[in-house]
N, C-alpha and C positions, 0 to 999 in steps of 0.2 A: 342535370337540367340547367340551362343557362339562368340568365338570373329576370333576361327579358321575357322566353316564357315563364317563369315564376309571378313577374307581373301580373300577365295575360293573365294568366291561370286565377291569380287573384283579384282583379277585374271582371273577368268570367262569375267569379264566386258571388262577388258584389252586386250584380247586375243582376243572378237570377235569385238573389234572396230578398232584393225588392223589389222583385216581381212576384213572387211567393207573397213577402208579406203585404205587397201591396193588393193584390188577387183577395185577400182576408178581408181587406180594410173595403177595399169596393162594395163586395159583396155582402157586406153588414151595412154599409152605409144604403142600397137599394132595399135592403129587408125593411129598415128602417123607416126609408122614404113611402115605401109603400102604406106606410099606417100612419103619415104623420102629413104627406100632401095636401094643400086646401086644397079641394074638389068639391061639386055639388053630389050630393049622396045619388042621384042618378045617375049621375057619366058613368057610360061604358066607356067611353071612348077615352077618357082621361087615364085609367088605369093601361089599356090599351097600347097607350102613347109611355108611357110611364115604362111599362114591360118593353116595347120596343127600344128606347132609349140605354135601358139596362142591358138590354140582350145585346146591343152593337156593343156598349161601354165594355163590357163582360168579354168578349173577343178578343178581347187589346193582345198584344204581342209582348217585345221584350221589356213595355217601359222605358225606355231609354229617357224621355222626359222625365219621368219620376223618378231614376239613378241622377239624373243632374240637378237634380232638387235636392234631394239628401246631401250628394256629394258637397254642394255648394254651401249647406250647412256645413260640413266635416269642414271644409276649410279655415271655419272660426273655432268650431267646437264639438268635443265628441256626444256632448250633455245631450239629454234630450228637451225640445225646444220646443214652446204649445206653439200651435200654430201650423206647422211643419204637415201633418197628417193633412188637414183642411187645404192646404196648397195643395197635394200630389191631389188628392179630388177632383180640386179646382181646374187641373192640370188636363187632366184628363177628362172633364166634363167639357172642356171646352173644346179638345182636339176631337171629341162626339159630334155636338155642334158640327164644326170642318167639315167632318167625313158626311153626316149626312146632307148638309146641305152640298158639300165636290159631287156626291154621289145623284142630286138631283141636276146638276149644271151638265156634269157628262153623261148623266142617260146610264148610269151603270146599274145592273142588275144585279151584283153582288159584291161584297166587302168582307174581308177577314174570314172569308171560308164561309160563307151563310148569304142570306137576302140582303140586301142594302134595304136602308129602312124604307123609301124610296118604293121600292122593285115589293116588298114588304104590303103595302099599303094600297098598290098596283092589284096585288093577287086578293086584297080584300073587298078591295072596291073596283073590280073588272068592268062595270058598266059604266063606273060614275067619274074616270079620269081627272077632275078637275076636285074632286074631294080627296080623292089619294096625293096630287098635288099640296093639296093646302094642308092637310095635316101633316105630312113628310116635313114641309116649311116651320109647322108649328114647331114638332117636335124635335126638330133641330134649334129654333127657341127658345124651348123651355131648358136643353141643356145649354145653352148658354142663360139662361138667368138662375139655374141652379148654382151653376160655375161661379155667378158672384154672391148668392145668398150663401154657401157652406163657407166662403170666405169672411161673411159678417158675423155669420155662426160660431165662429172659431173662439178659444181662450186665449188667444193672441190680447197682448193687450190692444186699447184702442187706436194708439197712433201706429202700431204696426197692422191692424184689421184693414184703415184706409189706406197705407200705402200699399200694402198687398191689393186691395181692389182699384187703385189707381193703375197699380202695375200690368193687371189683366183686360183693363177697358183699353189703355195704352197697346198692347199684345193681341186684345180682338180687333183693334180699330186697322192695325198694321195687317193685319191676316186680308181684313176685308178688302184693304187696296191691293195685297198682293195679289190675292183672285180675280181683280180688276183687271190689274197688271198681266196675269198671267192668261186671259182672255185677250186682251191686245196683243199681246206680243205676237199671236198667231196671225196677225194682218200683215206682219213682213215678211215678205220674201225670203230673208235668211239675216233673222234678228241679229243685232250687234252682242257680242259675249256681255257687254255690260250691262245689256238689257236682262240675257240673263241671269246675272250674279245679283241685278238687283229685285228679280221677280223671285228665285230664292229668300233672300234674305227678308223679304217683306212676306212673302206666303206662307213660309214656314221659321226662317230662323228667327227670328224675329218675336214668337212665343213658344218653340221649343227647346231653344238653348239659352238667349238673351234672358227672358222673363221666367224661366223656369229657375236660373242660377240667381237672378233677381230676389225673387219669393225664399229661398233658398237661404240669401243672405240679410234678406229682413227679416227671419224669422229668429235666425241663431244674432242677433240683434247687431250687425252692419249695418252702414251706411252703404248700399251700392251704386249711388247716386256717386261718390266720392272715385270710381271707379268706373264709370261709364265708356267710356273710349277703347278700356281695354279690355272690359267683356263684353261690347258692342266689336269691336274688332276679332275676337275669336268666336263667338256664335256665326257670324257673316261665313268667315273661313270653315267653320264646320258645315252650316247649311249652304254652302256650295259643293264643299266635296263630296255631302250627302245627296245634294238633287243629284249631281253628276253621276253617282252609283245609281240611284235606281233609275235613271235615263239609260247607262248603259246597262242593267239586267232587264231592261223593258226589250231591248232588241236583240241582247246575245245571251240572255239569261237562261238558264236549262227549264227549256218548255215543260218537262216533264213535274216539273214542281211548281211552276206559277204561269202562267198564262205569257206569253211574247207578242209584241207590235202591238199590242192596246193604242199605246203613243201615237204610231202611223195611223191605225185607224180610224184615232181621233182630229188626226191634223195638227197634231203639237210639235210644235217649232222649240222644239228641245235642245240639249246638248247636244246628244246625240245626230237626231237629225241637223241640225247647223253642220256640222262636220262634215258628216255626210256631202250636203250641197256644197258645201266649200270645194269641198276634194273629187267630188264626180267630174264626171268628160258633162258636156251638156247633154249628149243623148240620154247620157245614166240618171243628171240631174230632172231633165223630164221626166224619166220614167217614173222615178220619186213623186218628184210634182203630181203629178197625172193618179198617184193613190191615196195620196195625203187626203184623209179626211174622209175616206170610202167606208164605211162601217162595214161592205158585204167584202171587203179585200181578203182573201184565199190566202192558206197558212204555205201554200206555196208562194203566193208573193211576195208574202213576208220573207219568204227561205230566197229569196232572188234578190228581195233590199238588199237581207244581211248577207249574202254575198259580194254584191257590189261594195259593201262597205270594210267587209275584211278584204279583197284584194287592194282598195284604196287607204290602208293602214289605220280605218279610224277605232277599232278596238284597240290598239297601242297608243294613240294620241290621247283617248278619252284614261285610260288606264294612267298613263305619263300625269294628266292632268291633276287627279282626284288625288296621286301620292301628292304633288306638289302642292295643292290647297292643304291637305292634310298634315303633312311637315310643315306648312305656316302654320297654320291652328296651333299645334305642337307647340312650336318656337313658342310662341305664344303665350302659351300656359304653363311654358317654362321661366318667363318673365314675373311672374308673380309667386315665385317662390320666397322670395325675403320675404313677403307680406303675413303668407298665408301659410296652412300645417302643410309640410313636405308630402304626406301620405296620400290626402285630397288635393293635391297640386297635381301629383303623378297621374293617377285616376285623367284628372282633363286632358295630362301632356298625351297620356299613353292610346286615350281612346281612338282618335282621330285616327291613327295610323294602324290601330287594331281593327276599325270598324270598314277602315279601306282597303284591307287585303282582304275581305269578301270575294274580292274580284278582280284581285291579281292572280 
């Protein structure tokens, strides 16, 4: 076995045992919350909300947020650090937040294999539209004011409780413009790349890589303030390479396992799609034009996009693209190896280029 899968293999191991342990930790922290929430002793509706919240948080996938928290600690120390637990929460209360609330902007009916809370709230209140509305909004809310109370809560000492809750008001505030952002960007005809790298970077990288290695490295007691430049430069380069993956498995992804042209259907002026209009004849670029945004669009015309888009090479441009952000990432995180433990150096170098052969 080479020595680079050895790596992998050890990354791989890494990633699913804080997701193992982290799955423990969630799911004690809602047992928890459930007996310890101020509510009024009548709310139905507050436990209600409470159980919905858990149920989305509870779905989470590989963690990948919570691997860059830990790791980010590894890079100071292998000790354990108070504080540390109360971030991955944090972490993930807030990326709850995100999803329910993306989940009421797009109209989507389901997330991570189950109801969107959204679509949730819709089948409980079928008559009353405008209440299913307002509590979806709550309880997207309340996980973001949980996300900062379990961060006050913590054993962290006190100058690291504030900067950690600076660091996530800083990480929601960037989210919210990205979502901003990433509603405009769909009013251009065929957005400039930089508009995309910068709706990336603000909608997601921005507190899934940046503030999560942040929290990460205040907890195991860094300065990352001292640092800023250069993991504000590598989260940007991973949450680009990462929009760019799941833009291209949105339209050449294997339908039989996640659903394809969501994207198109929704009229999202993606990576993807830019390529696309770029490289279309105008007839083809019409024909685009002309479905973008169609919610009833037919999984045959989706199979007619992705047609038009593999004879126009844009599966190998978008592919070309995501290794080349990813080998900068890389670069990257190979630059801070005098600094920091070789072990948790490797870990950041190695992921980006692990995590975009998905789709090569």
């Amino acid at each position: 076995m080479t020595e680079t899968a050895v790596v992998a293999g050890q990354i791989r191991d890494r990633l699913a045992g804080y997701e193992r342990r982290f799955g423990t930790l969630f799911g004690e922290y809602f047992r928890t919350l459930a007996t310890t929430l101020d509510a009024p002793a009548f709310s139905r509706f507050t436990p209600q909300c409470l159980d919905l919240v858990r149920d989305l948080s509870l779905r989470g996938g590989k963690r990948t947020r919570v691997a860059f928290l830990y790791e980010a600690a590894r890079l100071v120390t292998t000790e354990s650090v108070e504080g540390l637990d109360e971030a991955a929460l944090s972490i993930e209360l807030l990326q709850t937040h995100g999803l329910i609330h993306d989940d009421i902007i797009d109209d989507s009916p389901t997330r991570r294999g189950g109801l969107s809370t959204y679509y949730a709230y819709r089948q409980n209140f079928p008559e009353q539209p405008k209440t299913a509305l307002g509590l979806a909004v709550l309880a997207g809310d309340l996980a973001f004011a949980l996300c900062l109370q379990v961060l006050l809560e913590s054993k962290a000492p006190a100058s690291v409780r504030q900067a950690m809750v600076e660091t996530q008001l800083k990480a929601a505030s960037a989210t919210f413009v990205g979502q901003i952002t990433d509603i405009e960007r769909d009013f251009s005809p065929i957005p400039d790349e930089e508009v995309l790298h910068s709706v990336a970077e603000y909608k997601s990288a921005r507190y899934s890589a940046l503030a999560t290695m942040q929290l990460g490295l205040l907890a195991a007691g860094e300065q990352p303030a001292r640092f800023d430049q250069d993991l504000h430069r590598y989260a940007r380069l991973v949450g680009i390479s990462e929009q760019m993956c799941n833009d291209y498995q949105d339209l050449f992804g294997d339908a039989r396992s996640q659903p394809t042209g969501g994207d198109i259907r929704e009229g999202r002026r993606n990576y993807a799609v830019r390529v696309l209009l770029m490289a279309a004849t105008e007839v083809e670029r019409a024909m685009v034009e002309a479905v973008l945004g169609d919610a009833a669009c037919t999984a045959e015309t989706i199979d007619d996009i992705r047609d038009i888009a593999v004879r126009r090479g844009v599966p190998q441009k978008l592919r070309t693209d995501v290794r080349h952000y990813a080998q900068l990432a890389s670069a990257e995180a190979a630059t801070w190896r005098p600094r920091w433990r070789d072990e948790a150096v490797t870990f950041f170098e190695r992921l980006p280029m692990w995590s975009a052969e998905r789709i090569m």
